[in-house]
N, C-alpha and C positions, 0 to 999 in steps of 0.2 A: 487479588480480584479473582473474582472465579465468574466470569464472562466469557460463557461458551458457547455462543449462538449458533445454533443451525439454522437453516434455510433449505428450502424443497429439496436439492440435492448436495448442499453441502455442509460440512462441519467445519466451525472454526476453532481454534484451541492455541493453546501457547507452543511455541516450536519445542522440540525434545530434541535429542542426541540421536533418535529412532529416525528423524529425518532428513540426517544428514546425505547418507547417499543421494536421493534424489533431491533434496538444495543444490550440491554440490553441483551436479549433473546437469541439473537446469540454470542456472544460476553461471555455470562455465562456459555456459552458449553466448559467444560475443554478443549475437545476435538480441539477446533480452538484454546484459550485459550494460551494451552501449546507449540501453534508454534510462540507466540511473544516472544521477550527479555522483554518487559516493562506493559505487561496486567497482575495486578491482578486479581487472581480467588479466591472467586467470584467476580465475575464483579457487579458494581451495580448502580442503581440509581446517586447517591450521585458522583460517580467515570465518570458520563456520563456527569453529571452539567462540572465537572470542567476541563473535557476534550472541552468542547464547549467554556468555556472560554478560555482557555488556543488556540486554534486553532482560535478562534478568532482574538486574539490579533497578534499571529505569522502571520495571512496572512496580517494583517493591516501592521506589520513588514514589511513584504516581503520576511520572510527567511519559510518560512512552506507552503504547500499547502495542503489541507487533501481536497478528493471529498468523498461527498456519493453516491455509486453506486446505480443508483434504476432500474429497469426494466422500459422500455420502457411504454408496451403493459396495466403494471396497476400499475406502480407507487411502486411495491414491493422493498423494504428496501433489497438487499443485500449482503455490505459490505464496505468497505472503501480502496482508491487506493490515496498515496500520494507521496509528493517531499517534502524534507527537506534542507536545506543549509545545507551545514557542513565544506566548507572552500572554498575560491575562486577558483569559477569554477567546485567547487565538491560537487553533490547532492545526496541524497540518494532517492532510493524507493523502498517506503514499503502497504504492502497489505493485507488484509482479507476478507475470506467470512464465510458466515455460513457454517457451514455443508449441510443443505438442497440445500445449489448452490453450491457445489464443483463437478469438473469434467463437466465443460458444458462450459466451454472454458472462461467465464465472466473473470477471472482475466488476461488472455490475453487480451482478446478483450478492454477493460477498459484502461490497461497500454497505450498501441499505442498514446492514443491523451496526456497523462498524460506526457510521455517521449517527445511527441514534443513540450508540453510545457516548458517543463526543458530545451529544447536544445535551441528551439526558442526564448523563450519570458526570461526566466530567466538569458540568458546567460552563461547556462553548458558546461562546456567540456565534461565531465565526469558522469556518473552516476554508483554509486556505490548500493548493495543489498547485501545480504545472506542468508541463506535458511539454516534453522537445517537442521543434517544431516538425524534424521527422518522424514523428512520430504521430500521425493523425488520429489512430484508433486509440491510442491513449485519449487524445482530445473528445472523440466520438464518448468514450466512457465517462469523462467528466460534463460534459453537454448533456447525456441522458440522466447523470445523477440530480441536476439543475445547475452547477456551477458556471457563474460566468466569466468572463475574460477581462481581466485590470489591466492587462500590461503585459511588454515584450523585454524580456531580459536576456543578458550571456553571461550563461554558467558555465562552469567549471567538470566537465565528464571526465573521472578520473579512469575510466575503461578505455576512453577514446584518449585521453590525453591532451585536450583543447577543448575549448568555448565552444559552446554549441547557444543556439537560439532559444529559449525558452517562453513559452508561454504562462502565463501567472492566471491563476481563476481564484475568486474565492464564493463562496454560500455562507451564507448568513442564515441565523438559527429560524429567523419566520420564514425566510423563503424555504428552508426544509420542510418546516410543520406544514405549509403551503402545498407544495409538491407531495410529501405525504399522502395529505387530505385529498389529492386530487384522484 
């Protein structure tokens, strides 16, 4: 795929090896860390190789898509905005940033082109997320993109090492186009 959307100040693009240091860096801060299901803390070198392979291969698949988030204006590293298959028609997505980018709207802004690619090009109905429940500004981000709330589950944070609360949303392809249009 070559799916390289920009947005007013950002670039997305597939992760590189050139991004490692700051994955690394950002991605090591418990504190982003403990809001995935699947990120060991600490995070490291070693855990970044095999994540590049692994994403590699999924998007030659066709069932994964992972962007690197970089700032426009100087090319800064930060965070990661993806779409995952997980059954016909039904996509997931999922996101991080560093701490130093939180609250500046980048995981909005980012998603937009990311959900029209699930809907457009990959053939979604559906797009499914969930947001720990400490995690409110995660939720705040899926509220503004339109996704709504199904359900309350405990998952599995393998940073934290126990069940945490999760929140389940999903969007459906017309309430996109909907919200879109709006």
């Amino acid at each position: 795929m070559s799916f390289q959307p920009t947005t007013q100040r950002l670039i997305l693009r597939a992760p590189t090896m050139t991004d490692m240091p700051a994955f690394v860096a950002l991605l090591g801060d418990y504190e982003v860390a403990k809001n995935l299901r699947t990120v060991a803390h600490p995070y490291s070198e070693t855990l970044f190789r095999e994540f590049l392979v692994k994403v590699d291969q999924e998007r030659r698949e066709g069932t994964d898509f992972c962007f690197a988030v970089t700032r426009a204006m100087d090319g800064a590293f930060l965070g990661v905005v993806s779409v995952h298959r997980r059954a016909a028609g039904t996509w997931s997505l999922g996101y991080w940033y560093g701490k130093p980018h939180w609250g500046q709207g980048y995981a909005t802004e980012a998603a937009w082109p990311v959900m029209r690619f699930a809907f457009e090009d990959t053939g979604a109905d559906r797009l499914i997320a969930h947001w720990f429940d400490d995690n409110p500004a995660s939720g705040a981000v899926l509220h503004k993109l339109g996704f709504a709330i199904t359900g309350v589950i405990r998952v599995r944070s393998l940073a934290r090492g126990c069940e945490v609360l999760s929140n389940r949303v999903q969007l459906t392809k017309e309430q996109f186009a909907r919200k879109k249009a709006a």
